[in-house]
N, C-alpha and C positions, 0 to 999 in steps of 0.2 A: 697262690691265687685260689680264693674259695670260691669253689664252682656256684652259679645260681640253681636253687631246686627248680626242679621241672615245672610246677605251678607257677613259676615267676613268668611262663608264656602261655597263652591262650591254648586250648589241647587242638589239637591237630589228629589225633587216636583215639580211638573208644577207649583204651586202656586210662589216658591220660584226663576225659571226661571224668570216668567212673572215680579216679583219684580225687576228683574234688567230689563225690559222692554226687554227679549228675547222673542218674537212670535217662533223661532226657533233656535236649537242648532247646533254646528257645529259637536258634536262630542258627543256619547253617549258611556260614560265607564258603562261595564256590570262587575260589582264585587262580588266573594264569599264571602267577608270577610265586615264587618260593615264598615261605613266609618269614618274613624279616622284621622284627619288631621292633621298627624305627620309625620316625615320624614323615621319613623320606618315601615312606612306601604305601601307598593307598590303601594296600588291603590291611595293614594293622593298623592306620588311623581309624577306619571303619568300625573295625572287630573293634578297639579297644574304647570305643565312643558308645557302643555298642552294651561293653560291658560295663561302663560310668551311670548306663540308666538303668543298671540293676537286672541287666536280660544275660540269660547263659548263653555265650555265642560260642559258637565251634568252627575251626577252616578249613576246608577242603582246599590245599594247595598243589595245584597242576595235577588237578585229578585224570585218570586214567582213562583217556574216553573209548578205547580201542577193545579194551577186555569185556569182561560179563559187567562191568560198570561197580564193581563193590566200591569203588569210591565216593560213588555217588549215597552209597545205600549205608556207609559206614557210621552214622550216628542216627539212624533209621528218620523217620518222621519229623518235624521239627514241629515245637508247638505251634510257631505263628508264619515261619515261610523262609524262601531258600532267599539269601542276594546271591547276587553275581557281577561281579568285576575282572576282567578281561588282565587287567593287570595297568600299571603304572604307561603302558604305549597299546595302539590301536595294536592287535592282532597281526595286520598284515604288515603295517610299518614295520612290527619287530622282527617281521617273520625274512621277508621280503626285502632286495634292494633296488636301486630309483628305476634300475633298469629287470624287476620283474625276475631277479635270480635268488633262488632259495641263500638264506645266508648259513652261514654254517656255526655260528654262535648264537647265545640268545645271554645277553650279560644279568638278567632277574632268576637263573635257573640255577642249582647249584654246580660249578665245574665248569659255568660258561656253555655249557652243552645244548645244541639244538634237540625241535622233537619233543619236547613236555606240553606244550599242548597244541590247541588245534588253529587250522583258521579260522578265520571268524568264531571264536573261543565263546563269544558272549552266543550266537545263536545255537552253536552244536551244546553249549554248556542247558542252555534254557530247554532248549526241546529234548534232551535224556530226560531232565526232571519234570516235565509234565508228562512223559510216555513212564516214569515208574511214579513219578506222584501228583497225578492229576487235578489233584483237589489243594495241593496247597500251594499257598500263594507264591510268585515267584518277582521280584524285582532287581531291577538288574541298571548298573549304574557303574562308572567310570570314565574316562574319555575316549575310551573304545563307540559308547555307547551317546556320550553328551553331542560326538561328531556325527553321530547317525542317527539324531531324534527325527529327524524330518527326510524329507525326500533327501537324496546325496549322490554323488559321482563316486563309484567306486572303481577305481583304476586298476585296480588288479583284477576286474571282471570284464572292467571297460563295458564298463554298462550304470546306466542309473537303477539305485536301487531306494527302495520305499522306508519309510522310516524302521529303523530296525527291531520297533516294537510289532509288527506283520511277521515277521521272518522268523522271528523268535517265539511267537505267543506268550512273549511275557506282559504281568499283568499289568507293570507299573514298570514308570522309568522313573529316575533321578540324574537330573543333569549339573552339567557343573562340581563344585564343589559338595560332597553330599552330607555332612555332617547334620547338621540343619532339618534336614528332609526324613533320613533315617530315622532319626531320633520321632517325630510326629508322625512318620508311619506307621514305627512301632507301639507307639503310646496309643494308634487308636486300633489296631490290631488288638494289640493287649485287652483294650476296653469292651472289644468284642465286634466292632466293626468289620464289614464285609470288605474284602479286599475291593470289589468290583462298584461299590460306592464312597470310594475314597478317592474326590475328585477334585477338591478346591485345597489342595498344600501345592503352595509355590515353591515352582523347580520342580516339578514332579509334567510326567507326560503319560497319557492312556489312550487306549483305542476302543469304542463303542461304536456300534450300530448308525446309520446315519437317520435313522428314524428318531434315532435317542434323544440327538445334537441340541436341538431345540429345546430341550426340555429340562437339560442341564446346563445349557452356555446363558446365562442369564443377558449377561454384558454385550448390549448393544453394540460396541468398540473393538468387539473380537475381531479379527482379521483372519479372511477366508484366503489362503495362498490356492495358487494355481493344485490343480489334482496331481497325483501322481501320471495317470494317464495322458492329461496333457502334456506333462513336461516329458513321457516318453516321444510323445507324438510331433512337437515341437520346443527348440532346443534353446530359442529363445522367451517361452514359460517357461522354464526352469532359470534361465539364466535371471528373467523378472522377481520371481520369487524369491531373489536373492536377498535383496535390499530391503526389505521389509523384516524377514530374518534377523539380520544383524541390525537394523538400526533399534527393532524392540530388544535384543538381547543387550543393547548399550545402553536402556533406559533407564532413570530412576525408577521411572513409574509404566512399566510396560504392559501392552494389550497381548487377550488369551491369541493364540496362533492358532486357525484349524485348516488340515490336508486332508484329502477324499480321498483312500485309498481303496478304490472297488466299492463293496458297502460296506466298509467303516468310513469314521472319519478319525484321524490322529490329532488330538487335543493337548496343545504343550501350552502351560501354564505361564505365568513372568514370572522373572526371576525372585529369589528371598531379599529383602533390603542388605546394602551389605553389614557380615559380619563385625560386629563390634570390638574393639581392642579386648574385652574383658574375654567374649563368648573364643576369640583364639588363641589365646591365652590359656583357657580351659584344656584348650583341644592337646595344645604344646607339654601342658603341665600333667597328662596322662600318663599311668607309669610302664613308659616304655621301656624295656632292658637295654634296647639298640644296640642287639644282637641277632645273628638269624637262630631260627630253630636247631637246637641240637644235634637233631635227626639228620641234617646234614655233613656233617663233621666228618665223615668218611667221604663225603663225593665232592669236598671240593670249596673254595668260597666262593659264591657269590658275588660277579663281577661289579653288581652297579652297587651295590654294597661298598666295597671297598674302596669306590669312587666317593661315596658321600658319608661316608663314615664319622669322620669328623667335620661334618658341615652343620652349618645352621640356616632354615629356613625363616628371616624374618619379618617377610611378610607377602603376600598374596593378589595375585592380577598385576596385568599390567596395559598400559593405557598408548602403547604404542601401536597397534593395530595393526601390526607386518600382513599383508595379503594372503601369505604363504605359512600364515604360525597357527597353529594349533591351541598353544596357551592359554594366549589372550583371550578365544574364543573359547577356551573351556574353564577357563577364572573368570572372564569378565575383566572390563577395564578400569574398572573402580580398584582403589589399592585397601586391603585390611591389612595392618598392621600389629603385630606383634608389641607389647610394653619391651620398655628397656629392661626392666627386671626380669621379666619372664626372659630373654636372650642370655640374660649374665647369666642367669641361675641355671640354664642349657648348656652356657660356656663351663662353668664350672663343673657340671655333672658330667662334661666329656674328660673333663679336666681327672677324676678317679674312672677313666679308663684304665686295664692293665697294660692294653695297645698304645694310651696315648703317649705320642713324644712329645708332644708340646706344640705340632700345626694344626691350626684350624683351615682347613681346606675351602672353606668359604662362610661368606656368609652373604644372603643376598635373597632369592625370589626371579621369579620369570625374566627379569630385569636387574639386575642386579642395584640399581641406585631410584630407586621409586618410594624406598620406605619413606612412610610418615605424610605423600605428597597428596595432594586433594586440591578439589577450585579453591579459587578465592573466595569466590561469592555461590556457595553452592546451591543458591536460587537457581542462577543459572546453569549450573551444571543440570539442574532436575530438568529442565525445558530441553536438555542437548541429546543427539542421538549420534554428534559423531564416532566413528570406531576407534580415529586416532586423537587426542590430545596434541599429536607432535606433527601431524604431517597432515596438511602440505605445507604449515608452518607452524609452532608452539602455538598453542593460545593462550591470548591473553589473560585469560581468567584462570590457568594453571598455577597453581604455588608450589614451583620447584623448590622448597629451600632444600639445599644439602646440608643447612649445618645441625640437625639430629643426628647424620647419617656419619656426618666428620665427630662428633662428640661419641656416636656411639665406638666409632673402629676404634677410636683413639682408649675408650673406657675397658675395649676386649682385651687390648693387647697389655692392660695392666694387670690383667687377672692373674693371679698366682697360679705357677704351671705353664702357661701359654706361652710360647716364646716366638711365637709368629703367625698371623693370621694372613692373610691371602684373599684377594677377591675371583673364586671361580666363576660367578654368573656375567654375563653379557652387561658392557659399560653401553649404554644408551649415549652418544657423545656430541648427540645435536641439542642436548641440555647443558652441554659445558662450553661450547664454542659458537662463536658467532654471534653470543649475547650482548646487551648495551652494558656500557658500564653500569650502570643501573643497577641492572639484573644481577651482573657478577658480583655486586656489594651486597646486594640484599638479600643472596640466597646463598649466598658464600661459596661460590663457585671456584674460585682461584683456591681458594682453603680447602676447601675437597681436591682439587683435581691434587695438591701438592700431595695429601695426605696419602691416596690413594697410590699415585705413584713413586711416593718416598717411600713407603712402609707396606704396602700390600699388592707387590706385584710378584712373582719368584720368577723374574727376569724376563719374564714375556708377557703381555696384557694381549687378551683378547680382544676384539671387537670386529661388529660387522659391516662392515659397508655394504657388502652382498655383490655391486655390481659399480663400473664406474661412468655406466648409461644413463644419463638423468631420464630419458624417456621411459628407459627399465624401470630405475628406481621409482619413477612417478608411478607405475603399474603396482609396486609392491607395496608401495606406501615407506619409502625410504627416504632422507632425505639427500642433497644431492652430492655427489662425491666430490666437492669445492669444500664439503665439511670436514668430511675426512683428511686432507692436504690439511687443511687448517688445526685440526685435531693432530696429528703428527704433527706438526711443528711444534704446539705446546705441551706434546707432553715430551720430544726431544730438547726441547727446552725446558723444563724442568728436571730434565734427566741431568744435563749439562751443569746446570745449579746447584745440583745436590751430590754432585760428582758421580752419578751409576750409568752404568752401561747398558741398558734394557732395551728390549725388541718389541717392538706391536705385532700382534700375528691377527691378522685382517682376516676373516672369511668372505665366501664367495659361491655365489650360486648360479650354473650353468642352466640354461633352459627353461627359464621362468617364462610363463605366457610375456611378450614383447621382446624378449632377448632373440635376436636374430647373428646369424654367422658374422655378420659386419661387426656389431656390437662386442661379440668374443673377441674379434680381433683387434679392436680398439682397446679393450679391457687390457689384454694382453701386453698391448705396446705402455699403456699407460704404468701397468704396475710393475713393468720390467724397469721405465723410467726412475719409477719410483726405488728402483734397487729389492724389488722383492722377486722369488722364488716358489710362490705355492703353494703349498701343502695343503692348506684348512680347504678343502673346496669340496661342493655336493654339486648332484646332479639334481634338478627339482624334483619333489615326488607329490603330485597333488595328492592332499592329504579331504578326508572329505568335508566338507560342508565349510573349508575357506575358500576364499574370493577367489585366489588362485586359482583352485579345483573349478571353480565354478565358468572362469574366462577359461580355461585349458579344455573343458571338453566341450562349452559352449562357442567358443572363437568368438564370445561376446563381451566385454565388459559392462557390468550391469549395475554401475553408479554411472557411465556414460551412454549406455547401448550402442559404443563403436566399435566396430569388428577388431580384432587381436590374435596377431600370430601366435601360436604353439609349434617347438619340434614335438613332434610325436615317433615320429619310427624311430626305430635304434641306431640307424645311420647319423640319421640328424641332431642325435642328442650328441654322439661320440662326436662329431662334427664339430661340435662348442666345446665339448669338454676337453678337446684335442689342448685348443688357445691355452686354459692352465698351463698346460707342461710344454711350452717352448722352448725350454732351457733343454729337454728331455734330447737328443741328437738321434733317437728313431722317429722322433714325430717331425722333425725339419723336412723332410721331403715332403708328406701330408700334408703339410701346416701349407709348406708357398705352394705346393697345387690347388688350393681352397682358397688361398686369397688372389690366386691369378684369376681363377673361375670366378669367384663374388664381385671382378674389378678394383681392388684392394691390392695390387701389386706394386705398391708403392709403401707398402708398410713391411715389404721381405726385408731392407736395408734396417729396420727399423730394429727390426727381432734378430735377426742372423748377421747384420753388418758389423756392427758392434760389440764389445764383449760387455760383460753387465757387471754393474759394482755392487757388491752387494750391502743392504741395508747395514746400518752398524750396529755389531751384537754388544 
C-alpha cells in the first residue's frame, strides 16, 4: 500500500502549512472533534469547501484550552478570521449522559478517549481567541451552535441561557448546514468588508446594539420574539416563543427573527433556499482522502470513524419533525439530494479502499428513505410552515415515491467490489404501511419494502417506534404504535417469502415530556407481548431549542399551551427506565412495588406470570 503524502490533508502544523510554502493562512478552523477527512465529519466538509474557493485554511483540532493556549496561537494571525465548530454533536450531549454523568469516552477523539475538549467547546473556544486576538473576526457555526442561536433551555445548567452569540462574543453565527454561508462570508471578507457590517446573508445570526435595530432590519415582517429576560421571568414566554421559531425555520420563504438580550438585540436571518442537487454534489465530489489525519496513528482509531467508514451520505433534512430530534431542526425539513452519479462514483472510490472488504455500511441521510422526496405541488409546500410532513398524518401533498431509492440500492450492489450494502440509517415506516393501495402502486412501496429487507438488512433492521403511548407519541410527533404491529407483520412477511430469518430492533425512549410511570408500564407489558427483550433504549435528554426541551422545562406545550408532565429528578427517570428491563430478575421486586403504588397491580401477572417467547431471530 502506497502511503498518501502529507499534503493530501489539509495542515493541522505550522510545519505542514510552511510545506505548501504558506508563511500565512487565510482562515484558522478551531475544531472539537479530531480531524478526519471524510464527508461524515463537519469540520473537513468546512475546511475543504473552504479550500474549493481558493482560501488557505488550517485546523486546529481539539485544541488545548488548559495550557498557555499555543494551540490557539500555532498558525499566528489569520488573514480574514477564526471559524469554530464544536464538532459533529452539542458539547454537552457528547460530553454528558441523560442522567447528567460525565461519560467516560468521546468516539470523534482519537482512542475513544474522553477530555479533549471542553464544555461548551464553542464559547470557551471563542473567548481564548478574542482575549489573544481581539481584532479579528471570529464565526462560529455547527449544531452545537445552530441549537443555541436564540434563547434555549440548557439542561446541564438547568437554566435558560441567551443566544449563544452573548456568551461567546462571537461576531457571526452560521446555522444549519454552512456550506453556503461560509463560502459569502469569506468572499466578502476577502473583498475587504467589515465583519461587523455583514448583515443580509441568509443562515447567518449577529448581535448589535438595540439603538442599531431599526436601522438595519428594513423588513416590516421581521418577528420580534419574547426577550430573553422575559422568558427568564416567565416560563410561559419562552415556551410562546417557541412556535414562531420553528414554523419560520420550516419556511420557504421565512421572516428575520429579533431577541432583546439586555442592550442587544440577536438578529437571525431565514434560511438559504434549499441546496440544489448540483451545489451538493459539489460539496460530495471534494477531494476527500476519508482517512483521519496521520498524526493519530499512534493514539488509536477514531471511534465514529470506523462506524461510518464505509458509508454514504445521500442526501440532507429530514421532514419528519420528531419533537425530541435535533436533525431536523439543524438540516431543515426540506430534503436535498445527492445525483445518482455523484453516489456510484462515492461507491466506487470506497470500492479502491485498502480496508475495503466489499460492505457498504450504509447509505442513507437523517432518515434513511427520504431521498429524492419533495411536495407534489410545491406552491404549496412554499404557503406550509408545518414541522412534520408525516405526523399527525402524511400529507397529502408529499410525493413519497421510493422507486429512485429501490433503483438506486439495487444499482450500488452491482458495483464491482461491493458485495453487500446494508441500510444503517432509521427506516421511517409510517410511509410504508397503512397506505391506500394507491399509494403502494404509485410510489412503489411494496418494491422497496421487499428490496430493503431481501437485500440490505445484516439480520436486524432498525427502527423507532420510540414509545407504545399514542398520547406520548402524539407529544413527540410519532405516529401511533398500531403502525408499528402493522409494520412487523410485513416485514415478518416478507421475511417468510423470501425464506430469512431477520429481527427488527425497535428503539425506545424513557421520560419524554408526557411519558408517565403508568405509560412505562403499559409499554412494558405490550412489547413483552410482543416477544421482545430491550436493549435499544435511552433515557430523554432535552437537547436545546427542540419542542421537547421547550415542554420539559416549561411543563407547557407551546402548539397547544396545555400543561405537560416531565420526570425531572433522578428517581423518576430510573422509575420508567426500570419498565425496559423486566425481564432483568433484580428489577422484579422494584418493578411490582411501582405498579402497586401507581394502581397498576393488575399488570404484575402480566410481566412476571408468564414466561416470554421470544421474538424469532
Amino acid at each position: 500500500m502506497t502511503e498518501l503524502p502529507i499534503s493530501s490533508w489539509l495542515p493541522i502544523t505550522r510545519e505542514e502549512a510552511l510545506k505548501r510554502g504558506w508563511e500565512e493562512v487565510d482562515v484558522v478552523l478551531i475544531s472539537g472533534d479530531a480531524y478526519v477527512d471524510h464527508p461524515a465529519f463537519a469540520n473537513a466538509v468546512i475546511a475543504r469547501v473552504i479550500e474549493a474557493e481558493g482560501f488557505r485554511v488550517a485546523i486546529v483540532p481539539q485544541p488545548n484550552w488548559k495550557d498557555d493556549l499555543r494551540d490557539f496561537r500555532k498558525f499566528g494571525k489569520p488573514r480574514l478570521c477564526f471559524a469554530i465548530s464544536a464538532g459533529n454533536m452539542d458539547s454537552m450531549v457528547n460530553h454528558y449522559t441523560a442522567n447528567k454523568r460525565l461519560r467516560s469516552d468521546d468516539a470523534y477523539t482519537p482512542g475513544g478517549v474522553a477530555g479533549f475538549r471542553p464544555d461548551y467547546a464553542t464559547v470557551v473556544y471563542s473567548n481564548i481567541l478574542k482575549k489573544i486576538y481581539p481584532e479579528v473576526p471570529v464565526i462560529i457555526g455547527g449544531i452545537e451552535v445552530s441549537m443555541r442561536r436564540l434563547v434555549h433551555y440548557d439542561y446541564w445548567s438547568d437554566s435558560l441561557k441567551p443566544s449563544i452569540l452573548i456568551d461567546s462574543q462571537a461576531d457571526l453565527l452560521i446555522y444549519g448546514m454552512g456550506e453556503t454561508g461560509i463560502r459569502l462570508v469569506l468572499q466578502k471578507l476577502a473583498a475587504g468588508d467589515n465583519i461587523h457590517s455583514i448583515h443580509n446573508i441568509p443562515q447567518t445570526a449577529y448581535s448589535i446594539d438595540k439603538a442599531l435595530t431599526t436601522g438595519i432590519i428594513k423588513d416590516s415582517n421581521a418577528i420580534r420574539l419574547p426577550s430573553f429576560e422575559d422568558c427568564l421571568i416567565d416560563k410561559s414566554s419562552f415556551a410562546r416563543s417557541f412556535k414562531p421559531i420553528e414554523q419560520e425555520s420550516n419556511k420557504s420563504s421565512a421572516r428575520i427573527l429579533v431577541q432583546s438580550v439586555g442592550i442587544k438585540d440577536v438578529i437571525v436571518n431565514p434560511p438559504f433556499p434549499l441546496m440544489e442537487t448540483r451545489e451538493l454534489d459539489s460539496v460530495y465530489n471534494l477531494p476527500f482522502t476519508r482517512l483521519p489525519h496521520p498524526k493519530y496513528k499512534k493514539r488509536g482509531a477514531v471511534p465514529a470513524y470506523e462506524m461510518i467508514r464505509h458509508s454514504i451520505t445521500m442526501h440532507r433534512g429530514c421532514f419528519g419533525g420528531c419533537a425530541f430530534c435535533t436533525l431536523s431542526v439543524h438540516q431543515g425539513k426540506f430534503i436535498a439530494s445527492r445525483s445518482e452519479a455523484s453516489i456510484l462514483k462515492e461507491l466506487e472510490s470506497i470500492t479502491q479502499m485498502p480496508d475495503f472488504k466489499g460492505h457498504i455500511s450504509d447509505l442513507g441521510g437523517p432518515s434513511a428513505n427520504m431521498y429524492r422526496m419533495q411536495g407534489i405541488d410545491l406552491n404549496i409546500c412554499s404557503k406550509c410552515s408545518r414541522a412534520s410532513c408525516l405526523f399527525p398524518s402524511v400529507c397529502k401533498n408529499l410525493g413519497f415515491d421510493h422507486k429512485p431509492l429501490t433503483a438506486l440500492y439495487q444499482k450500488a450492489i452491482k458495483v464491482k467490489g461491493i458485495k453487500k450494502v446494508t441500510i444503517g440509517s432509521g427506516i421511517r415506516y409510517d410511509m410504508l404501511t397503512g397506505r391506500s393501495a394507491e399509494e403502494v402502486k404509485r410510489f412503489g412501496l411494496e418494491e422497496y419494502s421487499r428490496q430493503l429487507i431481501g437485500f440490505h438488512v445484516s439480520g436486524r433492521l432498525k427502527v423507532a417506534p420510540e414509545h407504545t403511548s399514542d398520547s406520548v407519541l402524539k407529544l413527540m410527533r410519532k405516529p401511533s404504535f398500531k403502525l408499528f404491529h402493522q409494520f412487523r407483520n410485513q416485514f415478518d412477511s416478507i421475511n417468510r417469502s423470501l425464506g430469512l430469518n431477520q429481527q427488527i430492533i425497535p428503539y425506545f425512549i424513557s421520560s419524554h415530556p408526557g411519558s408517565k410511570l403508568n405509560d412505562m408500564a403499559n409499554l412494558a407489558v405490550e412489547t413483552k407481548e410482543l416477544g421482545f427483550q430491550l436493549e435499544q433504549v435511552q433515557d430523554f435528554t432535552p437537547t436545546p431549542m427542540t419542542l421537547a426541551s421547550v415542554m420539559y422545562y416549561s411543563g407547557i406545550n407551546p402548539m397547544t399551551e396545555e400543561p405537560v408532565y416531565s420526570a425531572k429528578t433522578k428517581e423518576d427517570k430510573l422509575g420508567q427506565r426500570q419498565f425496559f428491563f423486566w425481564y432483568k430478575h433484580e428489577n422484579r421486586s422494584a418493578i411490582t412495588s411501582t405498579l402497586k403504588r401507581i394502581g397498576e397491580e393488575r399488570l404484575v401477572p402480566k410481566l412476571f406470570g408468564n414466561p416470554v417467547h421470544r421474538a424469532k431471530r
